[in-house]
N, C-alpha and C positions, 0 to 999 in steps of 0.2 A: 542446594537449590540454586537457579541462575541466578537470581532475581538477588539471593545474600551474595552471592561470590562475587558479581559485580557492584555490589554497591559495597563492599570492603575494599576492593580496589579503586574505585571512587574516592571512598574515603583518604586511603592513602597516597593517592596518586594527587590526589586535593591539596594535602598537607605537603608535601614536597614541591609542589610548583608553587604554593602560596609561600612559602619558605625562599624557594626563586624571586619568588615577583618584589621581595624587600630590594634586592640587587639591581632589578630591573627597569629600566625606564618604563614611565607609565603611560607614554603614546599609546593611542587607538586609533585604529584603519579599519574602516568598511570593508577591506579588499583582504583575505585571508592570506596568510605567509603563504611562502612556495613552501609546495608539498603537503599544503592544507585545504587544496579550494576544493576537496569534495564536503567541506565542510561549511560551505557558502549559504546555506540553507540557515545557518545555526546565524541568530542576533549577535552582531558586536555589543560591546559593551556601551558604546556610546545612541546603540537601536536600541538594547533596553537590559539596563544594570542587573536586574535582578536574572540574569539567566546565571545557572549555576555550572552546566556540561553542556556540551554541543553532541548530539548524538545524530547518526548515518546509518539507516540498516535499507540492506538493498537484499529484494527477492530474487534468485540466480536462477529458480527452477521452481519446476511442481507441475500443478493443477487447479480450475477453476473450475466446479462441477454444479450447475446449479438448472434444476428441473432436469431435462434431455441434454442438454447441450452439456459439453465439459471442454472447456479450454486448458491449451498447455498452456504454461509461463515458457515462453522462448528468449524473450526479449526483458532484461532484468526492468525492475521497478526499486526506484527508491524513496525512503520518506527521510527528510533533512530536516532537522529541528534542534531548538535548544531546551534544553532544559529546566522548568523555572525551579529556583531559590524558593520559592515561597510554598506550591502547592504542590509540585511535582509534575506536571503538564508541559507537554509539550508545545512550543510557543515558535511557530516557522518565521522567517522574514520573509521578504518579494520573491526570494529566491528557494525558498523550501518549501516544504509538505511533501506532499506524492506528485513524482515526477507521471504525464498523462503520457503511458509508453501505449503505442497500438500491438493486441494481439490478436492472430488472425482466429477465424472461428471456424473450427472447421464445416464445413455442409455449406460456407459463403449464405449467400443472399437467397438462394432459391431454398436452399433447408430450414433456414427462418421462418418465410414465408409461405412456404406450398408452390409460388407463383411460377411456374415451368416456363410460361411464356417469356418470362424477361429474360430469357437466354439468346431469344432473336431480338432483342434491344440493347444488351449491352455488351461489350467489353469483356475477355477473359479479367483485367484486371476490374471492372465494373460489378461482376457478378462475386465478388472477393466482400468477408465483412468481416468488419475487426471491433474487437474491446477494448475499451480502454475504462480502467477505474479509477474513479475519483474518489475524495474527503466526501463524507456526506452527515461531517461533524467533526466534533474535538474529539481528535485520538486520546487512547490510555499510554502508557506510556509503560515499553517493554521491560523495564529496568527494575521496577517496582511492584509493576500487576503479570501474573500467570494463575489465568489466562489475561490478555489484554485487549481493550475490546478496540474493536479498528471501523466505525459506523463506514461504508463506503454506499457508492453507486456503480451501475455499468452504463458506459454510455455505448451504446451500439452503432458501429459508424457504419452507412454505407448511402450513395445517394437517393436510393428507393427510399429508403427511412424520415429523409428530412434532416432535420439537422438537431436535433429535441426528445430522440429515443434512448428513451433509459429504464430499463433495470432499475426498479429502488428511487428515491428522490432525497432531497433532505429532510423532508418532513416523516417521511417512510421508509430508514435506511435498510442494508443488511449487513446486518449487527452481526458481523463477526468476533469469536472472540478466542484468541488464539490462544494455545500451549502447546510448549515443549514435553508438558506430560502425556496423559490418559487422558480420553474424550471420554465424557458421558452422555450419549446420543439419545433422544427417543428411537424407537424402532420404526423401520425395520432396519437403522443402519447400526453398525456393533463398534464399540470403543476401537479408535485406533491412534496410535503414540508417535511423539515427536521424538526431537532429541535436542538435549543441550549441544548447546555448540562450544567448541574449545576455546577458553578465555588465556590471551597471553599476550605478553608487554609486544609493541610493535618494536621488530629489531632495526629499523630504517628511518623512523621517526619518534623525536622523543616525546612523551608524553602524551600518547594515545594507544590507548586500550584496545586490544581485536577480540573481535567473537568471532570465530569461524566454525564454517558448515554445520550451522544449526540448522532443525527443522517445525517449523510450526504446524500445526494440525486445527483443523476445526470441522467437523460432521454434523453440528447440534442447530446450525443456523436456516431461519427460514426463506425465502425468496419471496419478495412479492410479484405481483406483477409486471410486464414494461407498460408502458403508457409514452403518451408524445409523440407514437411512432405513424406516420403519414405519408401517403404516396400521392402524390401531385398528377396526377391525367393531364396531358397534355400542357402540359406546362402551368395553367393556371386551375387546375378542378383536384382541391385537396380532400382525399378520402383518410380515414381514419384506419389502421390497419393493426391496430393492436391485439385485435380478439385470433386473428390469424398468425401476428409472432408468438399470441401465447398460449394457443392451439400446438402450435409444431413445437413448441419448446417446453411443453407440460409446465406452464406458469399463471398462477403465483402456487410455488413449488414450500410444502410445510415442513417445519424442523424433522430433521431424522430422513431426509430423502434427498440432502444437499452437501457436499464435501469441498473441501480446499487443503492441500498440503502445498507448504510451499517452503523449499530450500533457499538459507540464509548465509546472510554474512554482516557483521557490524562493526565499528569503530566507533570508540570515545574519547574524546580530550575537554577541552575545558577551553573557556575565551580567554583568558591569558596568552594561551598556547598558539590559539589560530589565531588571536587579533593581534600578537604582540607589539 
């Protein structure tokens, strides 16, 4: 299973650089070595002791399939974090969690909406709307949980919307929860599987672990609603316009009628390594 294979090499890749670090000067930098700063996400040791690994998994591909609408992953997303010594949690500094990458959606602004008229008001690039996912909680942490659960949001960007349209909230996330195995769906959707990804020592940097072209899977998650979503008349006469994005988008969308697959890649080392 992933989840033992990498945390054996953890273990051992632990014990050899702690076997290092007698040798080593015990300086600490906020600023990651060269050759480490995609690890800038992850706490030094002097943000906060008790981090035990610095983990980087970035989404390279897939899909986001929720009620009608299905978005590609074109544009990678990554979540940067360290790893705590004490519970096992994922714990970002100012500089990690989920990078907010936009991705476009297809049908734009008028397939959202129904609203055909705002084709004579705006912009080729105006009539464009994009995703972007956000934390919408404390992550589980890939290493240890399969499936792991990833609470997020969508925020739906375009200027019809306002600036407060989201998909999901923090109080009402969707509770993603990923595996590299077998999904067990309610119906009408049917299991479908990931794949571990190939765990091997990094031949260009010492002391960080690679996972590559793994794939996560999740079919079993429900959608809520969007809400916040609002179109301003004339610059100042705000109307509410949610029951029409979630009209055209068949939302709030129940377990068993929602998908996400999404192609990975990850990297591990430890704060010794990046802080040294």
């Amino acid at each position: 299973m992933k989840s033992k294979t990498l945390a054996r090499l953890l273990t051992s890749l632990g014990t050899l650089l702690a076997m290092g670090a007698l040798l080593a000067a015990s300086a600490v930098a906020d600023t990651p070595a060269p050759g480490y700063e995609e690890f800038a996400g992850c706490p030094s040791p002097s943000e906060n002791p008790t981090i035990e690994a610095c983990l980087v998994s970035t989404i390279n591909g897939g899909h986001f399939q929720m009620g009608s609408k299905d978005v590609p992953i074109t544009n990678p997303i990554t979540l940067s974090a360290g790893i705590s010594g004490i519970d096992g949690s994922l714990i970002p500094n100012s500089k990690g969690g989920l990078t907010p990458v936009k991705q476009q959606v297809p049908g734009g602004i008028i397939g959202l909406t129904g609203l055909d008229w705002l084709v004579n008001f705006l912009s080729l690039e105006g009539l464009k709307l994009y995703a972007v996912t956000e934390l919408a909680g404390k992550p589980g942490n890939p290493l240890i949980e399969d499936p792991f659960s990833l609470p997020i949001k969508v925020h739906l960007i375009n200027p019809v919307l306002g600036n407060n349209c989201y998909v999901g909230s923090s109080s009402n996330p969707i509770k993603l929860n990923l595996t590299v195995g077998t999904t067990n769906p309610p119906p009408p959707n049917e299991p479908i599987s990931g794949k571990n990804p190939e765990v091997v020592l990094d031949p260009t940097r010492e002391g960080v672990i690679l996972s590559n072209n793994g794939v996560f899977v999740d079919n079993s998650f429900a959608a809520p609603a969007a809400s916040g979503c609002v179109l301003t008349l004339f610059g100042f006469i705000p109307i509410s316009i949610n029951g029409l994005v979630n009209s055209q988008s068949d939302l709030p969308s129940p377990a068993g009628t929602n998908e996400t697959i999404q192609e990975f890649d990850g990297a591990l080392s430890f704060p010794s390594v990046v802080y040294p």
